[in-house]
N, C-alpha and C positions, 0 to 999 in steps of 0.2 A: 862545646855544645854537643848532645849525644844526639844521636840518630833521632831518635822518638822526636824532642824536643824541636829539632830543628824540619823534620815532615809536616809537625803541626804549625809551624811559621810559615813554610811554605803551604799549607793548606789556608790557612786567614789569608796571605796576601794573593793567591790567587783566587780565591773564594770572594773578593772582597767584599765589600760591605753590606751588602744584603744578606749575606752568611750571619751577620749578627749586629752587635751594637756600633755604631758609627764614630764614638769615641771609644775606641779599641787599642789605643796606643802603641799600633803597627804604625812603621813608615810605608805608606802606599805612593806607587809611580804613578804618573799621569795615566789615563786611557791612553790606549796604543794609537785609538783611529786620530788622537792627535796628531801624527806622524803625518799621514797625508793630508791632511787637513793643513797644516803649517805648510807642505813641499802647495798643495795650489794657492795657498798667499805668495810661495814663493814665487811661484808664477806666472802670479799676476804683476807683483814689484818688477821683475827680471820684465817683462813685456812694458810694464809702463817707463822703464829706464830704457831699454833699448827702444822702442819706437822712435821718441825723437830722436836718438843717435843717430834710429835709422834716416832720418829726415835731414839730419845736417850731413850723413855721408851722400843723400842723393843730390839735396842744392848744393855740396861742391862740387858733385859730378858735373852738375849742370853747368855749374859756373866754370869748371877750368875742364869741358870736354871729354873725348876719349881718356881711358885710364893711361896715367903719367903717375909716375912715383908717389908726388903726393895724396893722390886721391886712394892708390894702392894701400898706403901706409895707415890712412883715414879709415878705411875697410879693414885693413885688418886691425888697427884699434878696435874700431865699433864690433869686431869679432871677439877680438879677445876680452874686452868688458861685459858681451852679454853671456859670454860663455863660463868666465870666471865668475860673475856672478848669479847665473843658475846653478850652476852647479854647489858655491857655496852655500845658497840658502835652500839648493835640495838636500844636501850634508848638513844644514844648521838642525833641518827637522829634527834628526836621528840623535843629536848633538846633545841640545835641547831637552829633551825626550828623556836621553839617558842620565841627565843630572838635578832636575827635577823632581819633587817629593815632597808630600804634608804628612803631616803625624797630627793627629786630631785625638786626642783625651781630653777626661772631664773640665780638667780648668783651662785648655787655652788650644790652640792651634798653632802649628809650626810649619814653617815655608822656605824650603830648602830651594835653590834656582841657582842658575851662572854658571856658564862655561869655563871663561874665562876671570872671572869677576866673581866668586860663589859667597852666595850670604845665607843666611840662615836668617828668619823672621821668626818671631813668636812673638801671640798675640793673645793676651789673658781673658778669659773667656765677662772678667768684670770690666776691661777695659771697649768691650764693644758698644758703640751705640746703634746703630742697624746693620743690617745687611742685605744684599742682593743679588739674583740670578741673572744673568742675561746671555740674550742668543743671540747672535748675528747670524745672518742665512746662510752661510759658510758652515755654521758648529751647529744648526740644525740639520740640517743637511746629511752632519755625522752623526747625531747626537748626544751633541757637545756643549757646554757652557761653562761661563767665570764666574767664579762666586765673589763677589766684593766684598769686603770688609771693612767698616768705615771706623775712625777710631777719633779719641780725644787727643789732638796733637797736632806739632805740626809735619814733623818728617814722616813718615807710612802713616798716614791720615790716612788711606784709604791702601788697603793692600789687596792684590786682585792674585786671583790663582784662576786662571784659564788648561784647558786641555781636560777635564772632569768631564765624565759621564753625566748628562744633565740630572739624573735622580740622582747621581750620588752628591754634588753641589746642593740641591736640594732639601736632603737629608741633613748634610752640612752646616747648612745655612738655618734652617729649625733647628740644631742640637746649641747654637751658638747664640739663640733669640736666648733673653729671660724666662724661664718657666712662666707660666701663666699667673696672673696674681704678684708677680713679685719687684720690687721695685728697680729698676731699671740701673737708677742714679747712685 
């Protein structure tokens, strides 16, 4: 790839989509504000899992007294599981984030994901029956939203790409309707 060729790649994918047509057949990454957006899910999970730990390390306090070995050991459990799991789902964000990717051209859309698990999706733009935007107040907040895709079938009936800038989902989501006028089925 020469110089020229390859500034103007990087000018479309940082430019993204509002720079021009939406079926452009770049691979574009998630919105970045994803990022944090996933790290305060993550901590809300990481809160809702250690709370009660924290509740069963105080009624054993309660129940066997001053700290004695077990109740010591009970603590540093309940430490080491809220600490390893903040910490991995403030690393999942980044994780996440950096292996993620749709490529959106005329006939279909493609949805790359998985850390450790990676799949690739493609989904033909005649095999769509609707589509959908939606925000939870979290990805408004940033916003943020998932575009659904609902299909004929049974396995990815419905495939969702979360972490989009809400107008570029939007855009999305119109480029993958049927034209106006045309038959659907």
């Amino acid at each position: 790839m020469n110089e020229s060729t390859h500034s103007l790649e990087t000018e479309l994918e940082t430019a993204g989509p509002a720079a021009g047509a939406i079926a452009d057949g770049v691979r574009h990454g998630l919105d970045p504000r994803s990022i944090p957006l996933q790290r305060v899910v993550g901590g809300i999970v990481t809160a809702c899992v250690s709370l009660p730990l924290a509740v069963g390390v105080g009624v054993a306090w309660g129940v066997a007294g001053p700290p004695t070995g077990v109740v010591a050991a009970i603590v540093g459990f309940w430490a080491l599981v809220t600490g390893a799991l903040g910490w991995w789902l403030y690393r999942w964000a980044a994780l996440h984030h950096r292996h993620a990717s749709y490529i959106v051209n005329e006939e279909d859309i493609e949805i790359r994901s998985g850390v450790v698990w990676r799949k690739a999706i493609s989904v033909p733009r005649s095999r769509v029956q609707h589509t959908d935007v939606s925000q939870g107040p979290l990805e408004r907040r940033y916003g943020l939203g998932t575009l659904g895709i609902y299909t004929a079938g049974t396995q990815y009936a419905k495939v969702s790409l979360d972490g989009l800038e809400h107008e570029t989902a939007l855009r999305i989501r119109d480029h993958l309707l049927p034209p106006a006028g045309a038959d659907a089925v």
